[in-house]
N, C-alpha and C positions, 0 to 999 in steps of 0.2 A: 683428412681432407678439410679445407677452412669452407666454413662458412659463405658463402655468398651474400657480400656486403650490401648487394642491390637488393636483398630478397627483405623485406622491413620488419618491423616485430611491433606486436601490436603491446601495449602500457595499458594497462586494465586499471583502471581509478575505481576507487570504492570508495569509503569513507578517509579517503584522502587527496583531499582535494586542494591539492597546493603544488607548485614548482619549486620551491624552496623544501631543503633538507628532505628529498623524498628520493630513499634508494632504491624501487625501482626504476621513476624515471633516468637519475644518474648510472643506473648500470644500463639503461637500454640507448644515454645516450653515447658511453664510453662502446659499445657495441659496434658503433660504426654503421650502423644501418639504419635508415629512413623509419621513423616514427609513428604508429597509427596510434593516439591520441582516444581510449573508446572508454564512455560509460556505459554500464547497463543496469536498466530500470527492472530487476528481480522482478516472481510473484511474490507478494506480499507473504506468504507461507514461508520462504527463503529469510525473514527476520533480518535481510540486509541493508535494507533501505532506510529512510525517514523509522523513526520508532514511532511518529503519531503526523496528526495537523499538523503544529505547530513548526515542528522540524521539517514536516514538507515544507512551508514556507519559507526556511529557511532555504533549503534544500536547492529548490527552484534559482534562488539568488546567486546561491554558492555555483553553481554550475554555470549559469549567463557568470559569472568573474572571471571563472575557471577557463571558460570559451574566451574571453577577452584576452587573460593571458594569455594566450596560444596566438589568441589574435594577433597579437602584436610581435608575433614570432613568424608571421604567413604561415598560420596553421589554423584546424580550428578541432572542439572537439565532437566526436562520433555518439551520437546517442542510438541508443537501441535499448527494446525492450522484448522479455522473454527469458527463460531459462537460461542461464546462463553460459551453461556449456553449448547448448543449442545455437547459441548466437556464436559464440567464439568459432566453432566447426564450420560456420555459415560465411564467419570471415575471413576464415581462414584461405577458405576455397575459393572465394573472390578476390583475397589480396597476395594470393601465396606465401603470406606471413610464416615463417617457421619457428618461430618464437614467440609466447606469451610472458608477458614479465608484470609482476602483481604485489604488494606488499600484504604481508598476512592480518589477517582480521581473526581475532579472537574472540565472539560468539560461537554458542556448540554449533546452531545452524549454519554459518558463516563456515565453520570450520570443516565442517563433513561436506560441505557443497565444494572447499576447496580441494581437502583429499580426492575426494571423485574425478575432480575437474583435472587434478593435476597427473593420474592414474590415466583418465581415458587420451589425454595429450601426446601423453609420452608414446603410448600404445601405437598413436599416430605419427611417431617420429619429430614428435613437434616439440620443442623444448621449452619446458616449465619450469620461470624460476622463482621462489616467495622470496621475499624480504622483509626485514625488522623494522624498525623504526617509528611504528606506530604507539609504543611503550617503551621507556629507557629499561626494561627486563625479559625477558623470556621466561615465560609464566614455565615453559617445562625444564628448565635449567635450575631458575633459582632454587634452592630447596635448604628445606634445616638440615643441622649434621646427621639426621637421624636419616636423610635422603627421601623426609614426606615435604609435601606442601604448609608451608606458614596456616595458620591459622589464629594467630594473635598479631598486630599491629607493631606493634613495639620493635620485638625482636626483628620482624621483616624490616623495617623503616631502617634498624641498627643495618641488616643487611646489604641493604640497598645503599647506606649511605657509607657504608662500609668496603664496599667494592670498588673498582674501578667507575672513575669519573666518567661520564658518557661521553662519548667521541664529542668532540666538535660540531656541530652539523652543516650541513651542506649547502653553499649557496647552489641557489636554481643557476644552471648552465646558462652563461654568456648568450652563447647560440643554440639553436636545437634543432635539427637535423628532422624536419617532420614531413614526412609521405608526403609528394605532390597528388596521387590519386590516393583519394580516401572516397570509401563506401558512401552513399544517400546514409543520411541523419533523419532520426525522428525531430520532429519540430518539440521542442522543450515546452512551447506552449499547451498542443496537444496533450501533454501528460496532465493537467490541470492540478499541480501541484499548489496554487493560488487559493483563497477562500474567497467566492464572489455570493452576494446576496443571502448574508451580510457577508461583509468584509468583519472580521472578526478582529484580522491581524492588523487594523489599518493603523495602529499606533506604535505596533513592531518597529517601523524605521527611524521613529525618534530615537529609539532607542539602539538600533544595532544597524552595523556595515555588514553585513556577512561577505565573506571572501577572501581570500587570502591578504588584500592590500588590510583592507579592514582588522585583522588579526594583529600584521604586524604594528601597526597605530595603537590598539590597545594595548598591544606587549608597551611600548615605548613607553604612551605615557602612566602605567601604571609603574614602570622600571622608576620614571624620571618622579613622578609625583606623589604614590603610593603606597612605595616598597616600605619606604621610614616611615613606622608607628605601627603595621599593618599588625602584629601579634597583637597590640590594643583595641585598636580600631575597626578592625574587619570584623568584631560581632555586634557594632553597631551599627542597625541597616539604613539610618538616614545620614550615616557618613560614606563619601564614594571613599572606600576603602579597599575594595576586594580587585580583582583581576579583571572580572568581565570576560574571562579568556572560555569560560566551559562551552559554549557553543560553538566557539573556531576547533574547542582541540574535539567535539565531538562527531563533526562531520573530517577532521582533520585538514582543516585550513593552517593548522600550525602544529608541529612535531612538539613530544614534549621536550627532546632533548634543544629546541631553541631556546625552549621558554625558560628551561634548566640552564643554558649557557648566558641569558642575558640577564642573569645574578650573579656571573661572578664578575670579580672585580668590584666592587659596589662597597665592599667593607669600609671603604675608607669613609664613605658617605652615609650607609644605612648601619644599621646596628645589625650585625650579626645574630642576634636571636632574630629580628625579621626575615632575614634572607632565611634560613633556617625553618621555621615557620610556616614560610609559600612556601619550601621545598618540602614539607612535610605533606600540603595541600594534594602537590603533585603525584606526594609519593603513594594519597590513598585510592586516587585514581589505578594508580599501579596496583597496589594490594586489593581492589576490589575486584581486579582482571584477574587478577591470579587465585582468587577465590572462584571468581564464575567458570576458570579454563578447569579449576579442579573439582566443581562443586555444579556441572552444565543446568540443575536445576532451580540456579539461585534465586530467580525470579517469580514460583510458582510453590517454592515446597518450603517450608521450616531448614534450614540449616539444623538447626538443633530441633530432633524429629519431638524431643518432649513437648514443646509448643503444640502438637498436632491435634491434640483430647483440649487444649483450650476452646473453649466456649463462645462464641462471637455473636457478641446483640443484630448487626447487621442491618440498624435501623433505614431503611430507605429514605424518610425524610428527613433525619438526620444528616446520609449523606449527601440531599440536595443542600441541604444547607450550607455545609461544611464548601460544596464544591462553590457554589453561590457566593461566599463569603459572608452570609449571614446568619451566626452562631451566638451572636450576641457579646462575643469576647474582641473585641477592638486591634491587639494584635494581631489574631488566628482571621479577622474579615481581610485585615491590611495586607498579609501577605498570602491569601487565596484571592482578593481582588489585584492584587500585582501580578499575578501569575496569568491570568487571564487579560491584562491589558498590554503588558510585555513577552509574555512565556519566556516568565522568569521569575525565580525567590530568592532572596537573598535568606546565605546559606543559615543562619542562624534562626530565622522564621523560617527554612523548610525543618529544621528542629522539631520547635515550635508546636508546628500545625499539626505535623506527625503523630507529635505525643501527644495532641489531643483528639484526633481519629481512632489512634487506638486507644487507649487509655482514656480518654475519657466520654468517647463514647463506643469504644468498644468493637468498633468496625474495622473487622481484618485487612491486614497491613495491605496485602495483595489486591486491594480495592484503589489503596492509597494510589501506589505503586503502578497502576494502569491509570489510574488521571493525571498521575504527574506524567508518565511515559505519553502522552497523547496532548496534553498542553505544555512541554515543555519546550523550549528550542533548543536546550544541551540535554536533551531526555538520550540515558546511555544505559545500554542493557549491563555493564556491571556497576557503573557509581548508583543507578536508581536503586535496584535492589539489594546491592549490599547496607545503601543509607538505610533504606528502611528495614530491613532485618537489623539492623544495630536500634533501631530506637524500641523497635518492638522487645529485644531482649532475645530475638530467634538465634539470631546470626551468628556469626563467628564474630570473636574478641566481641562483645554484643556490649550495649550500655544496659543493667540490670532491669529486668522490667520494672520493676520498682521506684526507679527513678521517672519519675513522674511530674512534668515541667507545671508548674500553677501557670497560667497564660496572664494572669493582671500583674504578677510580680514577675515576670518576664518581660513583659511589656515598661515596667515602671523601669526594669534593672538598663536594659537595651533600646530602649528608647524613652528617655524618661520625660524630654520636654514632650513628647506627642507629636511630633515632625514625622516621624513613617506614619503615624498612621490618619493623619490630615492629611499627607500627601495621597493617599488610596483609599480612605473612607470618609468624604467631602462632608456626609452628613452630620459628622462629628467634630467640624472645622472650628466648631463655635467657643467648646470645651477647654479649660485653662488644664495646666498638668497635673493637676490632682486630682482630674477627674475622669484624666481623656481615655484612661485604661480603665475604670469603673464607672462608667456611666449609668448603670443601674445603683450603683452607692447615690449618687447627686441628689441632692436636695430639689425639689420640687421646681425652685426659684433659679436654680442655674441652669434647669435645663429648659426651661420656657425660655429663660432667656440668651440660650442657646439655638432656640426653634427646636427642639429636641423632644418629640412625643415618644416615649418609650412604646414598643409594640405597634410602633404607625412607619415612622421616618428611620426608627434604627430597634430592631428586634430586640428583643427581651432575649438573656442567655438561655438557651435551649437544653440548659443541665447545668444543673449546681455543681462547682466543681469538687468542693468538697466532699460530698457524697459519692460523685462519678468517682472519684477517688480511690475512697472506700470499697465502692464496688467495684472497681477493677484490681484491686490490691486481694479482694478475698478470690474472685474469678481466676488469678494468678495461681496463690495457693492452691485451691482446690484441685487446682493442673499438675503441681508441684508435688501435694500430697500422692496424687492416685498415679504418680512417674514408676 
């Protein structure tokens, strides 16, 4: 018996919030049946939504885009808030929808709310379909020959890049076919996804479009301006080198198989080790989902359980410092005070800052890990937590805890004239480059005549690092020995 075309199917948006390459909406619009257009606002327990602030705020914008684009289609989109399946059941019965059509989300929580949801549908005669395309892999397919989950980088990237090229992706449909009667919407204001009194975010817009239009403008000019050199260039943070893409692909205002597709072709212009390079970028995005789909605790527990008898100082004032940006190390203030003015690090100073939370004062990762998830605006439950288990040494393929970054020769190697961090720590604008990373080295005379009172206007470091050193390096051991 077919289907009754007039009956609509309702497009469940989740952290993909874009009309471009998005297979659910192009299989609900090849469907033939009228559109219902619906977000819902999870409990916060459901791990679906915004991961912190920051992403709320962005969150907020991404959907007034989202609504615009529909807009302009004589559509608009359905807000609702509540359980998930609660609301879907609610709408159902109100619009006689017989289909739900949803692209899959790969968090554990995300993932057992969709099993449920898609288990009680069916049960209703109501037809439940997921789809791909929020990762160029299927975290349950890929597999080594041995038929377990990657656990080292290398070989997966070999695999990945080794496979079939990802489809082409999708442009958004000409026309779209959307429900003339659609349910009452919550007002998106009411959710107060905004930060008022203070405005915290209020310098976010200098710096970011969030939206799908916004997405593709940053694909473009980072395709057209800096794809060539980016293997050089992207771990230096005061050059615009990097993508800017991690907060469109984290609420998914852009698929990554676009972002995949608008490097090829480019050889003739950029050097093939940089294409090569961002696609490797991409590919850890990938590899850290496919660690979190096989590994549901990656955010909360040691990968590697020997880390678990390590010992953690857990200084509280310490970490107001570190969150403050005032540790007294000029790289690690620069890029905790950008973090907090943008919610955003460039990726080389979230390094950085990492290695000296843990390492050098000792303050377990999982601390880290929920301030970046809470101030970030591309804050992603498997890039956050697989980054920081790789610096700690927990993780899988893990950088050795050992390796332990000095933050003044980081600072000197990756930004050596003092440009990042004049641009985010103003008090130190004064500083020529031989100082601007050691300002506790300066001579008495360069820093008066810098305005520079050490312990007044820019903090004295809060741990010798050599020493912090030392003592995370025997703390280490001592974990190592009693494994």
């Amino acid at each position: 018996m077919a289907k009754d075309t007039a009956t609509p199917v309702i497009l469940w948006f989740r952290k993909d919030l874009r009309l471009d390459d998005n297979q659910a909406l192009n299989a609900a619009h090849h469907s033939g049946r009228p559109v219902i257009p619906l977000y819902i606002r999870e409990p916060q327990a459901a791990g679906t939504g915004p991961l912190g602030a920051a992403q709320a705020w962005w969150l907020h914008h991404s959907l007034a885009a989202l609504d615009g684009s529909l807009g302009k289609r004589q559509g608009r989109l359905v807000l609702a808030s509540g359980d998930a399946l609660a609301v879907l059941c609610a709408l159902i019965r109100e619009s006689g929808a017989e289909a739900v059509f949803w692209n899959r989300r790969y968090d554990p929580s995300g993932m057992s709310i969709d099993i449920r949801i898609k288990h009680e549908l069916e049960k209703q005669a109501v037809e439940a379909r997921s789809f791909g395309g929020q990762l160029l892999h299927e975290p349950s397919r890929l597999m080594t020959g041995n038929g377990t989950p990657y656990r080292v980088y290398t070989p997966f990237w070999r695999a990945l890049e080794g496979g079939c090229e990802p489809e082409p992706p999708l442009d958004a449909p000409a026309k779209l076919l959307l429900a003339s009667q659609l349910p009452n919407s919550e007002r998106l204001e009411s959710w107060k996804l905004l930060p008022v009194k203070p405005d915290w975010a209020g310098d976010f817009a200098d710096l970011w479009t969030p939206g799908e239009e916004g997405a593709r403008k940053k694909l473009h000019a980072f395709a057209e301006d800096a794809l060539d050199g980016y293997k050089q260039n992207r771990d230096y943070p005061a050059r615009p080198a990097t993508s800017m893409l991690s907060p469109h692909l984290a609420l998914g205002e852009i698929s990554p198989a676009r972002i995949w597709h608008a490097t090829r072709g480019l050889s003739k212009r950029v050097p093939a080790t940089d294409i090569v390079h961002f696609r490797k970028e991409i590919a850890w995005r990938e590899f850290s989902y496919h660690l979190l789909f096989h590994f549901p605790r990656l955010a909360s527990a040691n990968w590697n359980d020997r880390f678990d008898g390590f010992e953690w100082r857990n200084d509280g004032e310490d970490f107001k410092a570190w969150c403050r940006g005032l540790t007294g190390y000029p790289i690690v203030d620069a890029g905790m005070r950008q973090l907090w003015r943008h919610g955003w690090m460039h990726n080389r100073v979230r390094m950085i800052v990492a290695s000296f939370l843990i390492k050098d004062l000792m303050i377990d990762w999982r601390r880290g890990e929920a301030w970046f998830r809470d101030t970030l605006v591309d804050a992603d439950p498997a890039n956050n937590a697989a980054s920081w288990q790789w610096v700690a040494g927990s993780g899988a393929d893990a950088s050795p805890f050992f390796r332990i970054f000095n933050p003044v020769l980081q600072g000197e190697t990756f930004d050596p004239g003092g440009d990042y961090v004049r641009a985010h720590v103003p008090e130190l604008r004064g500083l020529g480059a031989k100082y601007i990373h050691r300002p506790f080295e300066a001579p008495q005379g360069v820093l008066d005549e810098a305005g520079i009172t050490l312990g007044q206007t820019y903090p004295k470091p809060i741990v010798d690092h050599a020493n912090a050193r030392n003592r995370a390096l025997a703390a280490y051991n001592a974990t190592r020995d009693a494994a």
